[in-house]
PDBQT receptor file of N, H, CA, C and O in Angstrom, charges set to zero:
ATOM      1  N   UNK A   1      -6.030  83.713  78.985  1.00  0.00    +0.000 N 
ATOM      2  CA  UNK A   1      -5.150  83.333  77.895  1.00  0.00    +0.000 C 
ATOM      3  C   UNK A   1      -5.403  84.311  76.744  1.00  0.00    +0.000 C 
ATOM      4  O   UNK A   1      -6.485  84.474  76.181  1.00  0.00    +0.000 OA
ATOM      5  N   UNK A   2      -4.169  84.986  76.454  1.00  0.00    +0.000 N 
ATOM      6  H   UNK A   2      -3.290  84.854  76.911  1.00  0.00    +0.000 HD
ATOM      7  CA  UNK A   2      -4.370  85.944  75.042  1.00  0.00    +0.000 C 
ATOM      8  C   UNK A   2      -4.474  85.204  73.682  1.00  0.00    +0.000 C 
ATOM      9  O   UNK A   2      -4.415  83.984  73.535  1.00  0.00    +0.000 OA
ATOM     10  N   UNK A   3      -4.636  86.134  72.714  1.00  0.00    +0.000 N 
ATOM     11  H   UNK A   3      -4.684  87.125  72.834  1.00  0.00    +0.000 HD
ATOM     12  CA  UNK A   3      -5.656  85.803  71.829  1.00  0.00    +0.000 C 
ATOM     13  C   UNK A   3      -3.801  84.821  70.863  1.00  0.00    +0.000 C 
ATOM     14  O   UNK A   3      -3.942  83.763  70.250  1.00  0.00    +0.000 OA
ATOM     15  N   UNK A   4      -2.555  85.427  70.980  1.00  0.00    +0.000 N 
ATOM     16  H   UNK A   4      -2.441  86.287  71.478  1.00  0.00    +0.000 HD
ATOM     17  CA  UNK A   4      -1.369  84.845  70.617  1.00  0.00    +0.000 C 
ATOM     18  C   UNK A   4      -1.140  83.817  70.845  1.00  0.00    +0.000 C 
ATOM     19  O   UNK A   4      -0.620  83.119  69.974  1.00  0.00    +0.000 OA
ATOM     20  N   UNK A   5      -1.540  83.111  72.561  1.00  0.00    +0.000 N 
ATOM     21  H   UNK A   5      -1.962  83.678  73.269  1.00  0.00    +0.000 HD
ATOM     22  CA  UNK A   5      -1.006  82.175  72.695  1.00  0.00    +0.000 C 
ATOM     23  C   UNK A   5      -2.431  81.196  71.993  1.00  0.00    +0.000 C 
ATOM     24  O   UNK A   5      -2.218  80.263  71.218  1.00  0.00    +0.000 OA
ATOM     25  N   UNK A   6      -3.673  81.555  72.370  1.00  0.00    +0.000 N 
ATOM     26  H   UNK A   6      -3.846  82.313  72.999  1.00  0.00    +0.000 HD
ATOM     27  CA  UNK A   6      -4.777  80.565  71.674  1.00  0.00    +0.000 C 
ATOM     28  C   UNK A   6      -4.279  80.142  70.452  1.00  0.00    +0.000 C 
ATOM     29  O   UNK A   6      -4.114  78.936  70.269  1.00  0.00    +0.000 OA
ATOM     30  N   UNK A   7      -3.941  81.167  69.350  1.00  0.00    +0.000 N 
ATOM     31  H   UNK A   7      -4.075  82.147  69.498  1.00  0.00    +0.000 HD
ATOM     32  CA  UNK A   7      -3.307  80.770  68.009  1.00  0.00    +0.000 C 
ATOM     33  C   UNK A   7      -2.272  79.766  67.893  1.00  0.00    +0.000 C 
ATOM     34  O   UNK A   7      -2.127  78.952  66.981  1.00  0.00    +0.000 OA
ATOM     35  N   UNK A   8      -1.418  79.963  69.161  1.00  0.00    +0.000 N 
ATOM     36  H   UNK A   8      -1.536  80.624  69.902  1.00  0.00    +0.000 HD
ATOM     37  CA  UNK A   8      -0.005  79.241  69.570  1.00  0.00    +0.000 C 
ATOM     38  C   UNK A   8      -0.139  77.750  69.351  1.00  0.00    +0.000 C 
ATOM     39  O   UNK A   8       0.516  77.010  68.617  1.00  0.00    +0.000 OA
ATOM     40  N   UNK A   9      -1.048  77.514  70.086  1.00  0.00    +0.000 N 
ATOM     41  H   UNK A   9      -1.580  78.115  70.682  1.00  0.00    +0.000 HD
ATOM     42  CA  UNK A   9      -1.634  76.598  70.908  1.00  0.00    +0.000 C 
ATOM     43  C   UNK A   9      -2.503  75.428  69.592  1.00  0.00    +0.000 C 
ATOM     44  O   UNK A   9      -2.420  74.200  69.582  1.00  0.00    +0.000 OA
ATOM     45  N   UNK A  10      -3.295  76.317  68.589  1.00  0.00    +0.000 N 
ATOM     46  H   UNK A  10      -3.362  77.314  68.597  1.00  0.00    +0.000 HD
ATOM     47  CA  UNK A  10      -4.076  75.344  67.540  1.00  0.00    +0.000 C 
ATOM     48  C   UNK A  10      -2.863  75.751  65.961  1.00  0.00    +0.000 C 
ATOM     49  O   UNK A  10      -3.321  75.839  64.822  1.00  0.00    +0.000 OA
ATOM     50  N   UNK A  11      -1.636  75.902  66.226  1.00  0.00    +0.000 N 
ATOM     51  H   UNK A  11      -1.264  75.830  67.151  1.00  0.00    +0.000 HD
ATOM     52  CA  UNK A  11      -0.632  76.219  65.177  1.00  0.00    +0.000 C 
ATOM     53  C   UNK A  11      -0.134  74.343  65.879  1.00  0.00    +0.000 C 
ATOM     54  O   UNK A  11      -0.290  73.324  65.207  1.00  0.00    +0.000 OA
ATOM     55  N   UNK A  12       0.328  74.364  67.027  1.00  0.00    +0.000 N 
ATOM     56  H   UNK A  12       0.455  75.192  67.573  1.00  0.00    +0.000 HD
ATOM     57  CA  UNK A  12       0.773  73.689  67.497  1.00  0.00    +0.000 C 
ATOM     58  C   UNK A  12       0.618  72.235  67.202  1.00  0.00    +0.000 C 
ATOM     59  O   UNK A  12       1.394  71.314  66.952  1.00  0.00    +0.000 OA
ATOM     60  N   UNK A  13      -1.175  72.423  67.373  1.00  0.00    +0.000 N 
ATOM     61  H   UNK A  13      -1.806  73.171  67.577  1.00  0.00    +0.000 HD
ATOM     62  CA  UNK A  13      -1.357  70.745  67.582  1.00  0.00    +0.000 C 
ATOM     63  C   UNK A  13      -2.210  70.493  65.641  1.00  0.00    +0.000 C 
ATOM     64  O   UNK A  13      -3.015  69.669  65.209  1.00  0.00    +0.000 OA
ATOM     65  N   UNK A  14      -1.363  71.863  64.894  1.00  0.00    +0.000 N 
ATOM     66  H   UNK A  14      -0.708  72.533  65.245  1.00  0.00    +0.000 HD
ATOM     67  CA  UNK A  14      -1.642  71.479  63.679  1.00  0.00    +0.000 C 
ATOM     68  C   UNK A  14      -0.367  70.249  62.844  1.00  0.00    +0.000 C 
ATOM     69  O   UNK A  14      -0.424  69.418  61.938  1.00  0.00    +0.000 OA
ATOM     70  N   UNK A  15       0.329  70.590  63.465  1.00  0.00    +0.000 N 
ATOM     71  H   UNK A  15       0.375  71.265  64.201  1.00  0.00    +0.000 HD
ATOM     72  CA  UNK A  15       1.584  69.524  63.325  1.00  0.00    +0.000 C 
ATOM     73  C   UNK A  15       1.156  68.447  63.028  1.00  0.00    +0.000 C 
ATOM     74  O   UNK A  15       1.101  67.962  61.897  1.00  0.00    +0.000 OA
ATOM     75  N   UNK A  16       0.661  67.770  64.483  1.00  0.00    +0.000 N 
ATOM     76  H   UNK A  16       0.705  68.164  65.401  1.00  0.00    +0.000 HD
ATOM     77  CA  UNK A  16      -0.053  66.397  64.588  1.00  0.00    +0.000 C 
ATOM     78  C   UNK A  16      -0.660  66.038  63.443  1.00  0.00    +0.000 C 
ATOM     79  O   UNK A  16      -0.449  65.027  62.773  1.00  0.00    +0.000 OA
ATOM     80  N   UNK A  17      -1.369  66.851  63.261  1.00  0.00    +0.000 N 
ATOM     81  H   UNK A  17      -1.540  67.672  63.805  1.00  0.00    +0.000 HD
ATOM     82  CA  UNK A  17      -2.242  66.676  62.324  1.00  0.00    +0.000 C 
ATOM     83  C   UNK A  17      -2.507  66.385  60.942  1.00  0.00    +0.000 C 
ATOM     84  O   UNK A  17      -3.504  65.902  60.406  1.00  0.00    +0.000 OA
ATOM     85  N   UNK A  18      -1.345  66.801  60.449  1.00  0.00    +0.000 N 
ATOM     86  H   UNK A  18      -0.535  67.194  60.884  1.00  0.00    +0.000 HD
ATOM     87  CA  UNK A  18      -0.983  66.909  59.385  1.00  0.00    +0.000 C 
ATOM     88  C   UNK A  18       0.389  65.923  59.254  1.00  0.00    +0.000 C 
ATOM     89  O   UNK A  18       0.716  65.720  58.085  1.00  0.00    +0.000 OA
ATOM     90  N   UNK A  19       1.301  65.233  60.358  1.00  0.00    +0.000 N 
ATOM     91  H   UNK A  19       1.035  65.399  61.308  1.00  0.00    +0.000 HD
ATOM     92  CA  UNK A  19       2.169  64.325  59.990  1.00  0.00    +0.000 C 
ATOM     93  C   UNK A  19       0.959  63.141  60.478  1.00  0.00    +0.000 C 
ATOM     94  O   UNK A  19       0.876  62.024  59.966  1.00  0.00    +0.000 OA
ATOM     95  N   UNK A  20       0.317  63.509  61.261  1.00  0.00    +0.000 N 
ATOM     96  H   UNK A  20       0.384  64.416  61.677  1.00  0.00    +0.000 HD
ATOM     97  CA  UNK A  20      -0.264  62.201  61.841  1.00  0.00    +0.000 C 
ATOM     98  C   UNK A  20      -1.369  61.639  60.414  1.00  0.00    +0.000 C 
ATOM     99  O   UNK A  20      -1.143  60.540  59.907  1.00  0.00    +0.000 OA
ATOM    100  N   UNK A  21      -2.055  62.166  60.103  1.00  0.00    +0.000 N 
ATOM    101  H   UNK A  21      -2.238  63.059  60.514  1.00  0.00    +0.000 HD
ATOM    102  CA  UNK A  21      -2.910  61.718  59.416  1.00  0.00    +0.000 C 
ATOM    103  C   UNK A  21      -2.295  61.664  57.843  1.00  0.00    +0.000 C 
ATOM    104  O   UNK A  21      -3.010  61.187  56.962  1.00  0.00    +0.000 OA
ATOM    105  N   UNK A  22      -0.863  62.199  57.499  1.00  0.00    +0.000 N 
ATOM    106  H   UNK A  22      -0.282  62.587  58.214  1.00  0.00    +0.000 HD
ATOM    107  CA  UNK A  22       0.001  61.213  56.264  1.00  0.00    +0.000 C 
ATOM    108  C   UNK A  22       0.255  59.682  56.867  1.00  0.00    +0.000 C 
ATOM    109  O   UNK A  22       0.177  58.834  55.978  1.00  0.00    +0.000 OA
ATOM    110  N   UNK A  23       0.495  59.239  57.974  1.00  0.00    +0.000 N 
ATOM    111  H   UNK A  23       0.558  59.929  58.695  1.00  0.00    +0.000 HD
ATOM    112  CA  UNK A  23       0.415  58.396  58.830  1.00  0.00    +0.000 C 
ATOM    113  C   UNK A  23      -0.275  57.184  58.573  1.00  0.00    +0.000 C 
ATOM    114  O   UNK A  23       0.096  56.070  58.203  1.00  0.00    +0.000 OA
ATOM    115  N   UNK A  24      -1.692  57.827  58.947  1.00  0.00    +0.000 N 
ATOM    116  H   UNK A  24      -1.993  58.732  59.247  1.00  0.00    +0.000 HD
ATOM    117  CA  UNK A  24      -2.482  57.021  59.082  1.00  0.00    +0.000 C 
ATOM    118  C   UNK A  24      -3.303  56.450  57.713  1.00  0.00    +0.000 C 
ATOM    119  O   UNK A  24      -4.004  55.457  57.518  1.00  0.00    +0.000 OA
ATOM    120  N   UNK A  25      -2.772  57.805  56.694  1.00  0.00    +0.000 N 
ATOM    121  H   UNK A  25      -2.202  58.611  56.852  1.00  0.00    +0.000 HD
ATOM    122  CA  UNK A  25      -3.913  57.148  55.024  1.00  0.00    +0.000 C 
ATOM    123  C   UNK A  25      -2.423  56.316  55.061  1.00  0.00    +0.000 C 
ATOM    124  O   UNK A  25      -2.607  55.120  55.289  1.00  0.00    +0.000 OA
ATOM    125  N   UNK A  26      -1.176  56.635  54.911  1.00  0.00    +0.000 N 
ATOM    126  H   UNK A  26      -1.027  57.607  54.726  1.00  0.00    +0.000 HD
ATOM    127  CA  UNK A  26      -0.518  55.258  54.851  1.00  0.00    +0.000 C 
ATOM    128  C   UNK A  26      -0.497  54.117  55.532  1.00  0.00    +0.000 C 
ATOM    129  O   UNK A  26      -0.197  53.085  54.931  1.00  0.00    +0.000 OA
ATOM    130  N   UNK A  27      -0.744  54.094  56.614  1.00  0.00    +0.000 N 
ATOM    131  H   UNK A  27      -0.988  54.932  57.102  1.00  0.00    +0.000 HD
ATOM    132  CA  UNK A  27      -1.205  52.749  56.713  1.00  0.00    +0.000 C 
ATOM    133  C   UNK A  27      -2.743  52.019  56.721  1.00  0.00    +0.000 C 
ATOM    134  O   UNK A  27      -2.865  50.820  56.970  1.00  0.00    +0.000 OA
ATOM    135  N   UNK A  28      -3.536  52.625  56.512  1.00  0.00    +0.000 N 
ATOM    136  H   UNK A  28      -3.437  53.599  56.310  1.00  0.00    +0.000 HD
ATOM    137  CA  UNK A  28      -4.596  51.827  56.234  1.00  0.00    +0.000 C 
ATOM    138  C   UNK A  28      -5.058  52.089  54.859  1.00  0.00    +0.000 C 
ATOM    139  O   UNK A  28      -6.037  51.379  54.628  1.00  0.00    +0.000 OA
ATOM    140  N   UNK A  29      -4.747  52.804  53.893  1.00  0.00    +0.000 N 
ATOM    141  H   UNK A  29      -3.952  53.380  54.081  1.00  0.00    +0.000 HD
ATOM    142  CA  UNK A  29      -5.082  53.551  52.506  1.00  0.00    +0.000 C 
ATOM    143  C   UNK A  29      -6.214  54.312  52.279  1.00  0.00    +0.000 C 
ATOM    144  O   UNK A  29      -6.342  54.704  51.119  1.00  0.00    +0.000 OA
ATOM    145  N   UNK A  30      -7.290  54.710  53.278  1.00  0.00    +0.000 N 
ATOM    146  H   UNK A  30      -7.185  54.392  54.220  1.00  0.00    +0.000 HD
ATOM    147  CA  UNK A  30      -8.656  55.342  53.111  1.00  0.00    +0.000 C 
ATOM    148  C   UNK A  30      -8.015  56.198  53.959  1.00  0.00    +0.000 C 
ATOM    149  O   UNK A  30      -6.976  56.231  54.620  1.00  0.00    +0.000 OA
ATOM    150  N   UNK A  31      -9.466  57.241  53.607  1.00  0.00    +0.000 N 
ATOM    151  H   UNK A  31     -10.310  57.215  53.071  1.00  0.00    +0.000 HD
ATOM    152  CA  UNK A  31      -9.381  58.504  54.732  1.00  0.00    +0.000 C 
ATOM    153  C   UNK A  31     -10.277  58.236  55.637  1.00  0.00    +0.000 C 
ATOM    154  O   UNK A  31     -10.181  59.267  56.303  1.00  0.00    +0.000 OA
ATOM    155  N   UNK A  32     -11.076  57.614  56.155  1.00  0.00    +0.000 N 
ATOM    156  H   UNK A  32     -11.153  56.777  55.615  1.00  0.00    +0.000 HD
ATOM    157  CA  UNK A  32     -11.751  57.239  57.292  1.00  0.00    +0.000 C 
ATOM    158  C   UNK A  32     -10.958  57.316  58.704  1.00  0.00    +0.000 C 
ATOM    159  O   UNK A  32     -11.144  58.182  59.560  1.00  0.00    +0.000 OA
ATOM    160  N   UNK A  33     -10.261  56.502  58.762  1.00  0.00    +0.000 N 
ATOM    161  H   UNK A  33     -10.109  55.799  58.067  1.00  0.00    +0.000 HD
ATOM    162  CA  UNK A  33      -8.990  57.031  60.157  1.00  0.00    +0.000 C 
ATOM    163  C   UNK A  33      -8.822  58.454  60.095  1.00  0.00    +0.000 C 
ATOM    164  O   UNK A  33      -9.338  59.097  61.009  1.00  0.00    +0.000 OA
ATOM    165  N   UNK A  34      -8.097  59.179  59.044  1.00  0.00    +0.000 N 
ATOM    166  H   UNK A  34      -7.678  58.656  58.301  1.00  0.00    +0.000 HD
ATOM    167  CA  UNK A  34      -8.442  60.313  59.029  1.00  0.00    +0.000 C 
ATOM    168  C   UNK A  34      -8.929  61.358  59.494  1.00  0.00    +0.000 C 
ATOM    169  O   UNK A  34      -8.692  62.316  60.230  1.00  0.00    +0.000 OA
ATOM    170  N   UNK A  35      -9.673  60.903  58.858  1.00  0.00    +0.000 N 
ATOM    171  H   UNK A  35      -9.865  60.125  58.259  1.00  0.00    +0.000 HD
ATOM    172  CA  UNK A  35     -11.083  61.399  59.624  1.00  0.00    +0.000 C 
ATOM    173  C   UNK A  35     -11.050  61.683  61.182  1.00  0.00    +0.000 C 
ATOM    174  O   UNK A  35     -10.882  62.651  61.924  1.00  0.00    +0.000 OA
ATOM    175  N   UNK A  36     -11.314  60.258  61.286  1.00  0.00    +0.000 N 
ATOM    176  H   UNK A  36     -11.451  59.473  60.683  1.00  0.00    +0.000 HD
ATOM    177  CA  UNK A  36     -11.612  60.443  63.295  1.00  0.00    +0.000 C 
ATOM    178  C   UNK A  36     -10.291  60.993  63.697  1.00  0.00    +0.000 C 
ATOM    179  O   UNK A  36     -10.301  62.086  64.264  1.00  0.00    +0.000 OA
ATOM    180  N   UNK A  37      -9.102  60.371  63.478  1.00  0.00    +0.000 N 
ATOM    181  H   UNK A  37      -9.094  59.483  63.017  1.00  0.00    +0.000 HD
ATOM    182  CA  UNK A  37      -8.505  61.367  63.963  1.00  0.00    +0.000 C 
ATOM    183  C   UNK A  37      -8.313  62.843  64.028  1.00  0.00    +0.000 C 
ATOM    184  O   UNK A  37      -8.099  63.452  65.076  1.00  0.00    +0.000 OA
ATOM    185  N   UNK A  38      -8.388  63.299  63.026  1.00  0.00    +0.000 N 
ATOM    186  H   UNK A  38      -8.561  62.804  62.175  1.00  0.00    +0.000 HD
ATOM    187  CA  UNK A  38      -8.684  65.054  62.961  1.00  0.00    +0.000 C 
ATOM    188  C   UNK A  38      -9.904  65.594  64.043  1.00  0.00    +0.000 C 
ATOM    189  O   UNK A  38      -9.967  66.528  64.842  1.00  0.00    +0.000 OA
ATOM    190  N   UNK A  39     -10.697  64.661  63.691  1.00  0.00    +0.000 N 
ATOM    191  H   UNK A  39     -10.646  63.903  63.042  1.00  0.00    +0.000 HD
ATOM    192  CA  UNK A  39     -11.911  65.224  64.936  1.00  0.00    +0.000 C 
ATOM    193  C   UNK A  39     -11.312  65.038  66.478  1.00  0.00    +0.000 C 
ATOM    194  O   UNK A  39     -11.442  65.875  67.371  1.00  0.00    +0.000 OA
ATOM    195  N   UNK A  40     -10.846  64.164  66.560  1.00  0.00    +0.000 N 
ATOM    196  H   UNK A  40     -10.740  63.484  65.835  1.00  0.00    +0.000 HD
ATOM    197  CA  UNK A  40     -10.216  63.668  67.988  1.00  0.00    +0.000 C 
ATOM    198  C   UNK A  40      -9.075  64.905  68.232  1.00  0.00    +0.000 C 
ATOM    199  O   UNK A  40      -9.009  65.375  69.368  1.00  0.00    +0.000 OA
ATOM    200  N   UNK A  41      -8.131  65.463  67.119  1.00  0.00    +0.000 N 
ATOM    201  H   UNK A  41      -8.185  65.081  66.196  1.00  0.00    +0.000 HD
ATOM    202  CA  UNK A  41      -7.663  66.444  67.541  1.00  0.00    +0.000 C 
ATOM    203  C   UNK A  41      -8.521  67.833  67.854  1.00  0.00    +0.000 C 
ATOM    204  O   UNK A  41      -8.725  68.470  68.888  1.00  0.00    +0.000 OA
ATOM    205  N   UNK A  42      -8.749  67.928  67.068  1.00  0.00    +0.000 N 
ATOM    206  H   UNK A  42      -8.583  67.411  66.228  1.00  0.00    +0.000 HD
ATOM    207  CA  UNK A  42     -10.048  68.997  66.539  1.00  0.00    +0.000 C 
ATOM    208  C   UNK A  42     -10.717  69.696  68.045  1.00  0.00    +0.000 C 
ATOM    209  O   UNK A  42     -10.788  70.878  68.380  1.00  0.00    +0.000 OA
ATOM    210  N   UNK A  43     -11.154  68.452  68.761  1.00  0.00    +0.000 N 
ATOM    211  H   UNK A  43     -11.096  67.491  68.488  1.00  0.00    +0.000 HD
ATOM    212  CA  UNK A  43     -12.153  68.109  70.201  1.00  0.00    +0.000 C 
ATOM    213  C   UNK A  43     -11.198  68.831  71.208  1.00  0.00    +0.000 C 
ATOM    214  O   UNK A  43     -11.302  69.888  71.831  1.00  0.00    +0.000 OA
ATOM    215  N   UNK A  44      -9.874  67.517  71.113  1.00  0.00    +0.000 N 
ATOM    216  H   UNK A  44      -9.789  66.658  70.608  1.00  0.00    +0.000 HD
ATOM    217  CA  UNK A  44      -8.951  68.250  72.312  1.00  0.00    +0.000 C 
ATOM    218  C   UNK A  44      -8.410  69.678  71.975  1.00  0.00    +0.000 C 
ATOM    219  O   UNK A  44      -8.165  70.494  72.864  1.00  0.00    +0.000 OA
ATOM    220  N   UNK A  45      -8.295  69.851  71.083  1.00  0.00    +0.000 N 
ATOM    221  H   UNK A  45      -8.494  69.188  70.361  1.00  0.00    +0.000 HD
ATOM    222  CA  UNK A  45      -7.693  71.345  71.012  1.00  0.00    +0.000 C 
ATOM    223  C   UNK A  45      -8.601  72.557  70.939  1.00  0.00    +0.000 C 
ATOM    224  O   UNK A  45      -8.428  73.748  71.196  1.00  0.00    +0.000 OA
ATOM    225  N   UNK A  46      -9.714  71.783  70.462  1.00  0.00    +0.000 N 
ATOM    226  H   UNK A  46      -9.855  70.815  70.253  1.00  0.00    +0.000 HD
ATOM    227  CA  UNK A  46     -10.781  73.211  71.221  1.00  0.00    +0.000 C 
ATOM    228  C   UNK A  46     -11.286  73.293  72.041  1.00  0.00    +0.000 C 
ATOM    229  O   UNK A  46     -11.850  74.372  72.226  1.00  0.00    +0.000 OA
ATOM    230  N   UNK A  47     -11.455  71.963  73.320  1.00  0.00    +0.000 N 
ATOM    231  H   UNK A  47     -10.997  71.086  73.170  1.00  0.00    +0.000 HD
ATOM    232  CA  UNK A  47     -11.310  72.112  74.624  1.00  0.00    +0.000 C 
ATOM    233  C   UNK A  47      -9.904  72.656  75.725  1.00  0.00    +0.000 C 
ATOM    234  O   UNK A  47      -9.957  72.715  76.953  1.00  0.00    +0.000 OA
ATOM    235  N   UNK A  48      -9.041  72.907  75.090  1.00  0.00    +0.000 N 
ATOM    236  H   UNK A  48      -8.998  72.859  74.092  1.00  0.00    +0.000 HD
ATOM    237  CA  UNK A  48      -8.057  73.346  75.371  1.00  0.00    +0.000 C 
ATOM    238  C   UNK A  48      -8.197  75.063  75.079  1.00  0.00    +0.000 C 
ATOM    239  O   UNK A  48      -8.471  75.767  76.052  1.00  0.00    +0.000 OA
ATOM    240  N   UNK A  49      -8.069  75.492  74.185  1.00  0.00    +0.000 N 
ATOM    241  H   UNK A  49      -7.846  74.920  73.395  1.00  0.00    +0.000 HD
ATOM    242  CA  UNK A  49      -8.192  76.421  74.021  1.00  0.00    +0.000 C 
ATOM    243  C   UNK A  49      -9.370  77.162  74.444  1.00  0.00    +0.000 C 
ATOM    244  O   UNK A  49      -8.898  78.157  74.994  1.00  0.00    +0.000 OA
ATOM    245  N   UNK A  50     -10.670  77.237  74.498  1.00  0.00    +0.000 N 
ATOM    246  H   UNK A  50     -11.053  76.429  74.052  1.00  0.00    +0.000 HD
ATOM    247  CA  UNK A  50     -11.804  76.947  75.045  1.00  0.00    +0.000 C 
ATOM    248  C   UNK A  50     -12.007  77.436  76.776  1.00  0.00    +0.000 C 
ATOM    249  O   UNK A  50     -12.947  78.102  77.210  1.00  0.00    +0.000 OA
ATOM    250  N   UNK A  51     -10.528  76.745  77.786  1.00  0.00    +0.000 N 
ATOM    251  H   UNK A  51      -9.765  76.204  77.434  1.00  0.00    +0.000 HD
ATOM    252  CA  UNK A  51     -10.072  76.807  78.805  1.00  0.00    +0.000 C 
ATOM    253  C   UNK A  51     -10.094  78.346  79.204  1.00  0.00    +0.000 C 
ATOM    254  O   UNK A  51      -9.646  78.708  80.292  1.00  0.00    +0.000 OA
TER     255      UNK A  51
């Protein structure tokens, strides 16, 4: 895997990340969810890339 698509690939699942976790401080009001979620992306996408 070239070094374009690796970038591709953590551009990608920055999306998530950033609608998901407006998401989630709205519905629970802390950043703790947050939190784990970013790591939970964080994990899969650098085991992905990683590949």
């Amino acid at each position: 895997m070239n070094v374009s698509r690796k970038l591709g690939i953590l551009v990608f699942c920055g999306v998530p990340a950033i609608v998901g976790g407006g998401i989630l401080y709205a519905v629970f009001g802390n950043y703790i969810p947050v939190f784990i979620y970013e790591l939970l992306l964080v994990f899969a996408a650098g085991s992905y890339v990683s590949r």
